[in-house]
ChimeraX commands (.cxc) that place a marker at each C-alpha (Angstrom):
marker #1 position 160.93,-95.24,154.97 radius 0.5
marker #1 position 159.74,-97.43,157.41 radius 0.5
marker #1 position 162.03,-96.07,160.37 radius 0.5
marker #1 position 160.86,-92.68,159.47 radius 0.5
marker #1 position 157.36,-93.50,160.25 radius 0.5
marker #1 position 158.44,-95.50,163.20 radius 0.5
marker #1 position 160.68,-92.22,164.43 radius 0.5
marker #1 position 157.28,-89.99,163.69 radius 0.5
marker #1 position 155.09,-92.11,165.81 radius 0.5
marker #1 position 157.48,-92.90,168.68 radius 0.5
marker #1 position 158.45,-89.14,169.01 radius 0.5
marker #1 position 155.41,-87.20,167.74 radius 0.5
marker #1 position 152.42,-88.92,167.23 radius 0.5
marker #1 position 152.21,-91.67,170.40 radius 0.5
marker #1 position 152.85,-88.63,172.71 radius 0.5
marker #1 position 149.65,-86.98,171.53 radius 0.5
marker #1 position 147.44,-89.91,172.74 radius 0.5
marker #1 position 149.62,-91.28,175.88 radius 0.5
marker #1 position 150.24,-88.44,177.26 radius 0.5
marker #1 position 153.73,-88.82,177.52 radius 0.5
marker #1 position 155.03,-85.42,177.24 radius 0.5
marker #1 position 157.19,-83.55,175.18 radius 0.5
marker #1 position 160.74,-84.92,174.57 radius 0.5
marker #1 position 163.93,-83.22,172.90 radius 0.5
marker #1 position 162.60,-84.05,169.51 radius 0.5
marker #1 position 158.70,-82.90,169.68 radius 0.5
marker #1 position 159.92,-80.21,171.47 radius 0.5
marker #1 position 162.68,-79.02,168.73 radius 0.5
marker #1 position 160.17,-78.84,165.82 radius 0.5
marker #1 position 157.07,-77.70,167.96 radius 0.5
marker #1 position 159.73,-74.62,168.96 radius 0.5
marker #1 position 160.32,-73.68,164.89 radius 0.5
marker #1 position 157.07,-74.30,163.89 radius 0.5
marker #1 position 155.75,-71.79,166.64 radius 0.5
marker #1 position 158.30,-69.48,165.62 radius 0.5
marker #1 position 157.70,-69.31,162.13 radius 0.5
marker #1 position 153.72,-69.53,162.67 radius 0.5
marker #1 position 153.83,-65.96,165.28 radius 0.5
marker #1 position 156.07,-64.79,162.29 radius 0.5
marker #1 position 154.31,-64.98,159.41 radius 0.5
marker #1 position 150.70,-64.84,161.36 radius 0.5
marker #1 position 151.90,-61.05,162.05 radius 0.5
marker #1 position 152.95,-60.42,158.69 radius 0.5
marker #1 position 150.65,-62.26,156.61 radius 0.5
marker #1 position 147.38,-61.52,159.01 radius 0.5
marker #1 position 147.82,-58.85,161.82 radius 0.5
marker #1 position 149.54,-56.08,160.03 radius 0.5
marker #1 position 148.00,-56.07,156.11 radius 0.5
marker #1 position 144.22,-56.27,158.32 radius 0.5
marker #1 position 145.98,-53.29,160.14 radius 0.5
marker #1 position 144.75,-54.28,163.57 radius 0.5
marker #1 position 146.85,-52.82,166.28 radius 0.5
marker #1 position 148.52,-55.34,168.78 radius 0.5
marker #1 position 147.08,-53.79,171.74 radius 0.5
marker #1 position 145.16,-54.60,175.11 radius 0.5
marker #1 position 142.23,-55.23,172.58 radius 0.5
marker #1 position 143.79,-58.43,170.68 radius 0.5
marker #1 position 144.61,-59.75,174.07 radius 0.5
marker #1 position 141.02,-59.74,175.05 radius 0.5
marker #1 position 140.20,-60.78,171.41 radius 0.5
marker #1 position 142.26,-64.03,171.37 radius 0.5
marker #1 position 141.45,-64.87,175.13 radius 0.5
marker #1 position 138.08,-66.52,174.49 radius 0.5
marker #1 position 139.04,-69.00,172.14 radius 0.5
marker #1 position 142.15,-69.71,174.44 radius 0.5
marker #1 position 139.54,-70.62,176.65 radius 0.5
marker #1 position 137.71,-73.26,174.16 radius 0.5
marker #1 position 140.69,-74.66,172.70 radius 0.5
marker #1 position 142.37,-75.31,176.09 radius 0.5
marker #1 position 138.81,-76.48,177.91 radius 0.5
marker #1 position 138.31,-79.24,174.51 radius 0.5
marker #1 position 141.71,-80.67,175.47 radius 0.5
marker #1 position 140.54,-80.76,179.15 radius 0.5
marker #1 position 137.50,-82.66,177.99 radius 0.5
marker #1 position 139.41,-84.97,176.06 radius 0.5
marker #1 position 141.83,-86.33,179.00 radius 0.5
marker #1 position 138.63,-86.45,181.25 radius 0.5
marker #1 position 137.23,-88.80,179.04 radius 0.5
marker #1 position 133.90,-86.63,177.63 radius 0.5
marker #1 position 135.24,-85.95,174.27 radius 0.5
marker #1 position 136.77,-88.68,172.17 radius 0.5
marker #1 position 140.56,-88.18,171.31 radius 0.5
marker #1 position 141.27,-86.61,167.53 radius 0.5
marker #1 position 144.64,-85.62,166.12 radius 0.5
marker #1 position 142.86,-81.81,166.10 radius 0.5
marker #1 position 141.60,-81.89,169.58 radius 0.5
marker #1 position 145.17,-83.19,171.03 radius 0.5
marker #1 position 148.16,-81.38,171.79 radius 0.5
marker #1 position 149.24,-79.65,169.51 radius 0.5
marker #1 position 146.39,-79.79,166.99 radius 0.5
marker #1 position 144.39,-78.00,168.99 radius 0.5
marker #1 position 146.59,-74.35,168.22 radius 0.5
marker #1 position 145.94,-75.62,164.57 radius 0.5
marker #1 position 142.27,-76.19,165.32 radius 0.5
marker #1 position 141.71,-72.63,167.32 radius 0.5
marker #1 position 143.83,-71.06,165.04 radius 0.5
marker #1 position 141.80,-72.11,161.84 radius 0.5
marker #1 position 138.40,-71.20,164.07 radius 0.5
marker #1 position 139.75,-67.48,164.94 radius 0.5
marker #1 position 141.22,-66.34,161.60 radius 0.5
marker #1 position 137.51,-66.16,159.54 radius 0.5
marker #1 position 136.44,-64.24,162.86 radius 0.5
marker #1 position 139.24,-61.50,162.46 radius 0.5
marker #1 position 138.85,-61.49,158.93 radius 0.5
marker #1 position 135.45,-60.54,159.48 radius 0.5
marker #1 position 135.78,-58.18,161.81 radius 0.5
marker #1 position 138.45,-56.41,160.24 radius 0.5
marker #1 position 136.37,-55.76,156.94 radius 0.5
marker #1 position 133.11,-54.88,158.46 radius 0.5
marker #1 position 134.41,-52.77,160.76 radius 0.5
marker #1 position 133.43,-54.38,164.22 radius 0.5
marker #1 position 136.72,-55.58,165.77 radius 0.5
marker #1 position 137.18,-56.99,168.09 radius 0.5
marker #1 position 133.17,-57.85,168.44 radius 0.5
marker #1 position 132.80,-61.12,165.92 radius 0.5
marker #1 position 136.44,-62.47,167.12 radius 0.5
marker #1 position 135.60,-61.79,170.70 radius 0.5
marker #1 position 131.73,-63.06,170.42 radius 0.5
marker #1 position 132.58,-66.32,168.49 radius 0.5
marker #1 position 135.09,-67.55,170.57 radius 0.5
marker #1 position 132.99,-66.88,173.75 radius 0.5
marker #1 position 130.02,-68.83,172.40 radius 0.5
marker #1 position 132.36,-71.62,171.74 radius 0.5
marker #1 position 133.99,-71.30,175.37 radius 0.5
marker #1 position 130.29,-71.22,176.77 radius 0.5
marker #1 position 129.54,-74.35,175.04 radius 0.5
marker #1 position 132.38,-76.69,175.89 radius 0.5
marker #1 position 132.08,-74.80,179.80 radius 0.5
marker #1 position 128.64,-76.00,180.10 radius 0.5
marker #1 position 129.98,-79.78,179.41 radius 0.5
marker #1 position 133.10,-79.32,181.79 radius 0.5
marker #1 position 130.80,-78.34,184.08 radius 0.5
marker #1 position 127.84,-80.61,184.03 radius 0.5
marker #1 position 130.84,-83.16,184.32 radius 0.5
marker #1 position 132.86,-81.65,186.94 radius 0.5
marker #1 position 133.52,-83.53,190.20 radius 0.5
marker #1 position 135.44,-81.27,192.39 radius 0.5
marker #1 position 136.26,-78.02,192.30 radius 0.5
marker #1 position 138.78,-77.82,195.11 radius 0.5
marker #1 position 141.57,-78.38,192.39 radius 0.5
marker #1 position 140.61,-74.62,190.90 radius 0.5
marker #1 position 140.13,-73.58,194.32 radius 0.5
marker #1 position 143.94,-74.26,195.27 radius 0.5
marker #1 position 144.94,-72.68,191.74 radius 0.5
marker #1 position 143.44,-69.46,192.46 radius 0.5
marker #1 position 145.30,-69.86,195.76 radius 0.5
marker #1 position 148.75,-70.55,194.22 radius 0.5
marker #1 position 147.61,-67.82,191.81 radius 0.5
marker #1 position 147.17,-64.99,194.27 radius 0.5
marker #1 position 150.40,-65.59,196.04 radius 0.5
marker #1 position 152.56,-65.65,193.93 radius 0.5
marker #1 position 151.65,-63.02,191.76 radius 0.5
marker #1 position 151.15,-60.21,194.47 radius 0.5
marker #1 position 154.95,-60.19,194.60 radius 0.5
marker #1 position 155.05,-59.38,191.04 radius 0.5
marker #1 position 152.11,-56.58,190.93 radius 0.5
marker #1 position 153.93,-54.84,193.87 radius 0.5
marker #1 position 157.75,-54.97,192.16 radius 0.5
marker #1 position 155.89,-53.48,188.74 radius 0.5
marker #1 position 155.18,-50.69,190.49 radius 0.5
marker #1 position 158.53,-49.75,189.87 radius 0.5
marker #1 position 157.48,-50.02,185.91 radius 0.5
marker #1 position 160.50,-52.68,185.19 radius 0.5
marker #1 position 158.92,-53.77,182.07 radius 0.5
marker #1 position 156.02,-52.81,179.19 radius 0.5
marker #1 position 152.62,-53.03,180.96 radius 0.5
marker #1 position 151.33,-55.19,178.24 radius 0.5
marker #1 position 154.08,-57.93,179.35 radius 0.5
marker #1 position 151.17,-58.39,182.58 radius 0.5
marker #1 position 149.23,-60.00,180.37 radius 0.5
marker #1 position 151.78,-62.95,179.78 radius 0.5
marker #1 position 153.13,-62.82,183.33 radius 0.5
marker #1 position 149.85,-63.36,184.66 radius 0.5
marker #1 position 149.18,-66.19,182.44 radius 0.5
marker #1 position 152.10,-67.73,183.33 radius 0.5
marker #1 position 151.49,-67.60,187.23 radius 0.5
marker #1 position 148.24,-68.76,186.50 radius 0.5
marker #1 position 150.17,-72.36,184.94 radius 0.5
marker #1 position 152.41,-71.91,187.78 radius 0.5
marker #1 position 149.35,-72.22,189.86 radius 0.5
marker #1 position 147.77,-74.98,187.94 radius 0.5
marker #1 position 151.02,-76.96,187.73 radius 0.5
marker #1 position 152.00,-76.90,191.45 radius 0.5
marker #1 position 148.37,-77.83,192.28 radius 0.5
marker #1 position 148.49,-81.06,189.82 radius 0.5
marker #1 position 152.19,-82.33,190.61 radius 0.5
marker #1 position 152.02,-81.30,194.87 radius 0.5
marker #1 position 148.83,-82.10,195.60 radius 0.5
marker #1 position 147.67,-84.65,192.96 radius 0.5
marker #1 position 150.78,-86.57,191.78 radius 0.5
marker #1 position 150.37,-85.79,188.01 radius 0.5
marker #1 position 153.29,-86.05,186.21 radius 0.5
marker #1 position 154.98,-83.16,184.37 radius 0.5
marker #1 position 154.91,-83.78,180.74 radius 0.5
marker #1 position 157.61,-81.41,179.44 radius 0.5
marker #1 position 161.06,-82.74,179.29 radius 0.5
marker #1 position 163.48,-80.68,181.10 radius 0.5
marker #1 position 160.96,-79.37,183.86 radius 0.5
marker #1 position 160.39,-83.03,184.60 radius 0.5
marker #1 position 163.97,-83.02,185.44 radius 0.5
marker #1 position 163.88,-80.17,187.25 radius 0.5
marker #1 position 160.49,-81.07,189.45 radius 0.5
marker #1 position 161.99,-83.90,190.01 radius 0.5
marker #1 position 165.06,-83.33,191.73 radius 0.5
marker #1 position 163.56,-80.09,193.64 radius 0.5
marker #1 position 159.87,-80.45,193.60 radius 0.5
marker #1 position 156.86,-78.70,192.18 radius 0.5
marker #1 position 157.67,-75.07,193.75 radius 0.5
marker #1 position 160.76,-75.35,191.44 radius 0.5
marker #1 position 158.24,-73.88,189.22 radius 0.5
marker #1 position 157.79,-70.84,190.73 radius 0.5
marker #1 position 161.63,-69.13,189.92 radius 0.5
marker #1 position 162.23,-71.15,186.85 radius 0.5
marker #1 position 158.71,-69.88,185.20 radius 0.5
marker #1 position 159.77,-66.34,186.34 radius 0.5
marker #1 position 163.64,-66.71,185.17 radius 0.5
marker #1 position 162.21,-67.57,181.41 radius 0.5
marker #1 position 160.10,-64.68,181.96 radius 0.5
marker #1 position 162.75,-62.08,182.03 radius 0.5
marker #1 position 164.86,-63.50,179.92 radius 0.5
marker #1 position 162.42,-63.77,177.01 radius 0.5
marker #1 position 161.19,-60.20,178.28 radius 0.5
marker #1 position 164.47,-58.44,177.31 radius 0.5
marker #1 position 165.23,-61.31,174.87 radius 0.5
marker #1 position 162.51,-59.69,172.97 radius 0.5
marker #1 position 163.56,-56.10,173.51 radius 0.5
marker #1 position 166.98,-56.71,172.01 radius 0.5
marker #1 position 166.07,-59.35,169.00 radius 0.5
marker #1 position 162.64,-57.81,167.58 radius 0.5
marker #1 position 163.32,-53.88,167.70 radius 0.5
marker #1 position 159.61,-53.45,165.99 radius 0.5
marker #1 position 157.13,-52.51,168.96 radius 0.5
marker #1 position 154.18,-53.90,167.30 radius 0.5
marker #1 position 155.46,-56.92,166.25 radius 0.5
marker #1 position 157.38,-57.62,169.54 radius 0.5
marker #1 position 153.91,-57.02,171.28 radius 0.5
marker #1 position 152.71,-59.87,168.96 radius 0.5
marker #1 position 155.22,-61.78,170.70 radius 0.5
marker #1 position 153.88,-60.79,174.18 radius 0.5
marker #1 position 150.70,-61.92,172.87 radius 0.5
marker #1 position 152.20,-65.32,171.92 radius 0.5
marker #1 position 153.77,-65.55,175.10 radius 0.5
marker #1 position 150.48,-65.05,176.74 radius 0.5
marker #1 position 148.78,-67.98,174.65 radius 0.5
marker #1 position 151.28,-70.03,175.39 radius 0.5
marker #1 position 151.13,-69.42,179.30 radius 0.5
marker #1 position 146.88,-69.26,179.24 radius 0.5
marker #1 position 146.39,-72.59,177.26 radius 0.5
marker #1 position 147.91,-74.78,180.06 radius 0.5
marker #1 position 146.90,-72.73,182.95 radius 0.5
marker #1 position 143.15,-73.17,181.95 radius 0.5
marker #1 position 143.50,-76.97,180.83 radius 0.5
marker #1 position 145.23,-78.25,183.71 radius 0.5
marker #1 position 142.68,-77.23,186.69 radius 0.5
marker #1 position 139.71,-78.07,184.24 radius 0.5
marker #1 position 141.28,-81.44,183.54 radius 0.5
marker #1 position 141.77,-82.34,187.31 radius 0.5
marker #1 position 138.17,-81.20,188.10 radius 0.5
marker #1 position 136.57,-84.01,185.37 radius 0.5
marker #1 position 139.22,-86.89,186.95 radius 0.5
marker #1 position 139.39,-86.12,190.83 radius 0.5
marker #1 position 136.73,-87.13,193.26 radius 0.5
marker #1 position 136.47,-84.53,196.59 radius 0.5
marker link #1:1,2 radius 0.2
marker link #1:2,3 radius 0.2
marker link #1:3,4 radius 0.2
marker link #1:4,5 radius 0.2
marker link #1:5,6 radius 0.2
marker link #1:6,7 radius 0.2
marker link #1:7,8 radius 0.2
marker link #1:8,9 radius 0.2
marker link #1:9,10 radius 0.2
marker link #1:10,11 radius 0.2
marker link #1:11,12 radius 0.2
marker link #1:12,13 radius 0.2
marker link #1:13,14 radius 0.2
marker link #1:14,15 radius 0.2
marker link #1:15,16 radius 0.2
marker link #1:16,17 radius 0.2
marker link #1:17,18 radius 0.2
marker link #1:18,19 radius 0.2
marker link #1:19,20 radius 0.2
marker link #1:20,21 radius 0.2
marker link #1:21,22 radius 0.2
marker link #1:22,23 radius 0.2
marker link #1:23,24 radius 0.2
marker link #1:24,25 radius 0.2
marker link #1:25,26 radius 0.2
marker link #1:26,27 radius 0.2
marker link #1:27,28 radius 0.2
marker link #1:28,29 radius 0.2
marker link #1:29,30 radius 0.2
marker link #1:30,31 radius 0.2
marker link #1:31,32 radius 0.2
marker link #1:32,33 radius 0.2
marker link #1:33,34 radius 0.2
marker link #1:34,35 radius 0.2
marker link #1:35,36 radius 0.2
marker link #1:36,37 radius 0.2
marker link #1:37,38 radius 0.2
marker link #1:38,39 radius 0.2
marker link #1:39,40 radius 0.2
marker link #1:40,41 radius 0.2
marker link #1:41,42 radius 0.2
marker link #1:42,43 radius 0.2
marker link #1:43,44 radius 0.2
marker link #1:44,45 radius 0.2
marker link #1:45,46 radius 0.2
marker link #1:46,47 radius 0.2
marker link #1:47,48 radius 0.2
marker link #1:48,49 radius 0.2
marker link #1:49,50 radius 0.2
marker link #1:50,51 radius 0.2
marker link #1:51,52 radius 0.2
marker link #1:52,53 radius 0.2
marker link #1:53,54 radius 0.2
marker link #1:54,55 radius 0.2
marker link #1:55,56 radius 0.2
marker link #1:56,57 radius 0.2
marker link #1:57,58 radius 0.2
marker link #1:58,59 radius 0.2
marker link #1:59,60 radius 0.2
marker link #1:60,61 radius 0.2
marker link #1:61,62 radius 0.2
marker link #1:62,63 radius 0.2
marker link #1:63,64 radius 0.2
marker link #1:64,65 radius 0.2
marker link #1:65,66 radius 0.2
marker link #1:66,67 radius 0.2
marker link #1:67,68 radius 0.2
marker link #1:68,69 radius 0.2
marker link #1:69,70 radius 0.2
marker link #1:70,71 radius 0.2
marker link #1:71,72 radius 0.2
marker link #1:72,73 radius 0.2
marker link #1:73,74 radius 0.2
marker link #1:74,75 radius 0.2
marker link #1:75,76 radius 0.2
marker link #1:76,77 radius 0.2
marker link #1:77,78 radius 0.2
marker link #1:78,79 radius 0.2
marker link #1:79,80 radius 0.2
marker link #1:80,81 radius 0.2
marker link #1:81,82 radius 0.2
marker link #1:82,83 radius 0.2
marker link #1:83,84 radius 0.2
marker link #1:84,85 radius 0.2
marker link #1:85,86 radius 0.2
marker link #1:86,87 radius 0.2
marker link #1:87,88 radius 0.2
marker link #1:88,89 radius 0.2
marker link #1:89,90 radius 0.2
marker link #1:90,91 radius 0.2
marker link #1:91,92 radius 0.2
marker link #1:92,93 radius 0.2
marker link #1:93,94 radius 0.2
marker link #1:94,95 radius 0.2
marker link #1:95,96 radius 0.2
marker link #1:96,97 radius 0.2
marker link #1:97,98 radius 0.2
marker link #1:98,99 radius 0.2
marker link #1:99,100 radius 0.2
marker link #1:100,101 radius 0.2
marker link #1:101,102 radius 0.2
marker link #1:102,103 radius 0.2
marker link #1:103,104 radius 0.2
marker link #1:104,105 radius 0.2
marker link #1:105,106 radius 0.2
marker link #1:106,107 radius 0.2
marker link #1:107,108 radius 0.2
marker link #1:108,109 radius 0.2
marker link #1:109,110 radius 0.2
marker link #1:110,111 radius 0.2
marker link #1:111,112 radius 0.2
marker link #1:112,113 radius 0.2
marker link #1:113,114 radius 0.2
marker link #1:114,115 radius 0.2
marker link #1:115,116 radius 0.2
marker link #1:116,117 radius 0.2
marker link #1:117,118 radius 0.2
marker link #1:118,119 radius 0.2
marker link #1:119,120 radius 0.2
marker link #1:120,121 radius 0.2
marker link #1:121,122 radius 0.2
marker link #1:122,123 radius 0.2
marker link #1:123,124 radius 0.2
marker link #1:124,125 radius 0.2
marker link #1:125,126 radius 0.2
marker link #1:126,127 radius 0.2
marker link #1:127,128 radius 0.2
marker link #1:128,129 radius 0.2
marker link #1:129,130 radius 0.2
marker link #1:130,131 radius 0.2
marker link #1:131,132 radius 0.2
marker link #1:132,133 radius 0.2
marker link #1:133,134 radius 0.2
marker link #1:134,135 radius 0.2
marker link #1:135,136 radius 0.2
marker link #1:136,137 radius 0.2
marker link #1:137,138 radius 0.2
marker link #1:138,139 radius 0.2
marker link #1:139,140 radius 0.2
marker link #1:140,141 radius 0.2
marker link #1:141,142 radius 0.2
marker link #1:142,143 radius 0.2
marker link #1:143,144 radius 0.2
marker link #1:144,145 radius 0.2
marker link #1:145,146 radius 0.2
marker link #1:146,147 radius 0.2
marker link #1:147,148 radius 0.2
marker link #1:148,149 radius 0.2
marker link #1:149,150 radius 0.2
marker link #1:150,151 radius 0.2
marker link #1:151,152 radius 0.2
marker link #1:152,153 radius 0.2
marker link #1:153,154 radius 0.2
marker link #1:154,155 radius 0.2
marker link #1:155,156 radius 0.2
marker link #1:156,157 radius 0.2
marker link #1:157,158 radius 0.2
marker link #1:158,159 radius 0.2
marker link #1:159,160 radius 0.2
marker link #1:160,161 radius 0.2
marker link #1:161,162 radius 0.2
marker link #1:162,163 radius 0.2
marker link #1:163,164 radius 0.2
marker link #1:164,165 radius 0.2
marker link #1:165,166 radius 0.2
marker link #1:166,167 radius 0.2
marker link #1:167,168 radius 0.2
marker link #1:168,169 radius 0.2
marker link #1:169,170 radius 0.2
marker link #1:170,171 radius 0.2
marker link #1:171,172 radius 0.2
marker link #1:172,173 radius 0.2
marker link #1:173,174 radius 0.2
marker link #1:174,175 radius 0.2
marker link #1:175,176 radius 0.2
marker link #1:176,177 radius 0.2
marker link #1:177,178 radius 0.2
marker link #1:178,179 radius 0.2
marker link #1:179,180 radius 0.2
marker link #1:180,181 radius 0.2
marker link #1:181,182 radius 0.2
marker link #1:182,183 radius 0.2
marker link #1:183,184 radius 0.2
marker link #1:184,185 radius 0.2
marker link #1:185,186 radius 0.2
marker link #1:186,187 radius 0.2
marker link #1:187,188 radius 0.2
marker link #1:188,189 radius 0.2
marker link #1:189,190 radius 0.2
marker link #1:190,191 radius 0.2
marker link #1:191,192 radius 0.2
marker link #1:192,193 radius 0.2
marker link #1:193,194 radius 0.2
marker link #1:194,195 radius 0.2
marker link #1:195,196 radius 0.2
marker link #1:196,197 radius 0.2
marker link #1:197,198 radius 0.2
marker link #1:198,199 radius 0.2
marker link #1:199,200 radius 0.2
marker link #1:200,201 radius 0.2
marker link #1:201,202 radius 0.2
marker link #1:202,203 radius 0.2
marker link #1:203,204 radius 0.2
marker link #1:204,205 radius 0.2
marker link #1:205,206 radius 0.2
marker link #1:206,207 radius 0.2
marker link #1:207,208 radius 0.2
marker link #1:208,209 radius 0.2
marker link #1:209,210 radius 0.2
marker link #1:210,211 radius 0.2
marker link #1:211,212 radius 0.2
marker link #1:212,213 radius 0.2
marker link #1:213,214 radius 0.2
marker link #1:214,215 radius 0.2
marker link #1:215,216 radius 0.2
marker link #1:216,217 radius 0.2
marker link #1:217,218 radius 0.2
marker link #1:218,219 radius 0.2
marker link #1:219,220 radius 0.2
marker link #1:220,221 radius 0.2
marker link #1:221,222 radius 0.2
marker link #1:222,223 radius 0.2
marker link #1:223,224 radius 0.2
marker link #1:224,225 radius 0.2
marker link #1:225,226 radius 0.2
marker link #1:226,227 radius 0.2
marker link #1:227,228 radius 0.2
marker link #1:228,229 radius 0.2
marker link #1:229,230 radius 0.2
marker link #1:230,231 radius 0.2
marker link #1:231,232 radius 0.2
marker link #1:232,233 radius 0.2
marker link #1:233,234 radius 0.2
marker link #1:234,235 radius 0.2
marker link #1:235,236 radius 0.2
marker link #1:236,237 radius 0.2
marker link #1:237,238 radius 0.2
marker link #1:238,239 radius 0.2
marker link #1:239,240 radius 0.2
marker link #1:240,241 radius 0.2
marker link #1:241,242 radius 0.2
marker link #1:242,243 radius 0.2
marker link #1:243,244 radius 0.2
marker link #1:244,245 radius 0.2
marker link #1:245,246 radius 0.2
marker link #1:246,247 radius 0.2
marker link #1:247,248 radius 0.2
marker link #1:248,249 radius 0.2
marker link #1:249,250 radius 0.2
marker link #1:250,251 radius 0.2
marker link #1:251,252 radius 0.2
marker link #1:252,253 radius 0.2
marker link #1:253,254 radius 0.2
marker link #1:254,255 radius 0.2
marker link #1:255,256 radius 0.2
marker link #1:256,257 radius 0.2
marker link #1:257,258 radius 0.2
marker link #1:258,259 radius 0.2
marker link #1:259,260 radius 0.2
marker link #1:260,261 radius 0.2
marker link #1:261,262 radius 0.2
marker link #1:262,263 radius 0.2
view
């Protein structure tokens, strides 16, 4: 029993608070337990409320994407005090517990996506105001909108050729937006990437490795989804977890360097 607990805090817990990054183990069960949580979330939540996974749910979500990933900004910069719930990856659980009454709501009254959309903005105001009464340079976001810019105009001018679902932009761009983030931590900052296998990868080719690994997963998880999840709704729900995924870090990581880097 002992070992157990020594194998959950070396691999799982530990990493929360040190920052250490992901490792094979983490990684392994973080990778089911997402899967099974974008599973049943569609099929216990999404479709018996009968809201339609459209544009709409992406701007419904975004705002508490916003507060979960600027708390664990806040956290690493030292303003908030580090809880299980607030870490990585309690905070999904946290937002995740904050947005479901707020969809709940809005599906029975009628108002979707206004409660879900207006409760996770006033949250994302709130913890804004603190990240920004505590910033200390904002040349780090400056070089992510940068990074940003260029490498997505590539994109936006192949999809004019209509290569995949317009909804997919939404993930895409969230993506280039960590891209962004991530080459403006590791190039210009020396921060260390904390997942496992991109560590290897930055570290034998640099930070712009990022840039046609990021868009390899892309496409592959793209048409990965085409072929495994033939449902269009619930594939979008995918998309939509896809996007999350991509947002969360892309937000956190230039808001975290602002609150630790001095111009």
């Amino acid at each position: 029993m002992e070992s157990v607990e020594r194998f959950i805090w070396e691999y799982f817990v530990r990493p929360m608070y040190t920052r250490e990054g992901y490792n094979p183990y983490n990684t392994l069960v973080y990778a089911l337990v997402l899967g099974f949580a974008i599973i049943y979330t569609y099929k216990w939540i999404i479709r018996p409320l009968r809201i339609r996974v459209d544009e709409k749910l992406f701007y419904a979500v975004t705002p508490m994407v916003i507060f979960g990933s600027t708390v664990r900004a806040l956290v690493d910069g030292g303003i908030l005090k580090p809880h299980p719930l607030i870490l990585t990856p309690g905070i999904f659980f946290t937002a995740f517990i904050l947005i479901v009454p707020a969809i709940f709501a809005d599906s029975k009254l009628k108002t979707y996506p206004k409660i879900t959309i207006g409760w996770g903005s006033l949250l994302a105001l709130y913890v804004n105001y603190l990240l920004i009464i505590n910033a200390k340079s904002w040349r780090p976001y400056e070089l992510t909108v940068f990074y940003t810019i260029v490498f997505l105009l590539p994109i936006l001018g192949y999809y004019r050729f209509k290569p995949f679902e317009k909804i997919y932009l939404f993930p895409v761009f969230a993506h280039i937006f960590d891209i962004g983030s991530t080459i403006v931590a590791i190039h210009y900052y020396g921060y260390r990437e904390v997942h496992w296998l991109e560590n290897i990868l930055v570290q034998k080719f640099g930070a712009f490795v990022y840039y046609p690994w990021i868009v390899f997963i892309l496409v592959v998880v793209y048409y990965g989804l085409r072929y495994l999840v033939p449902d269009e709704e619930e594939r979008k729900f995918w998309y939509l977890a896809v996007y999350v995924l991509g947002l969360g870090p892309a937000i956190r990581d230039p808001a975290q360097m602002i609150l630790q880097i001095v111009s």
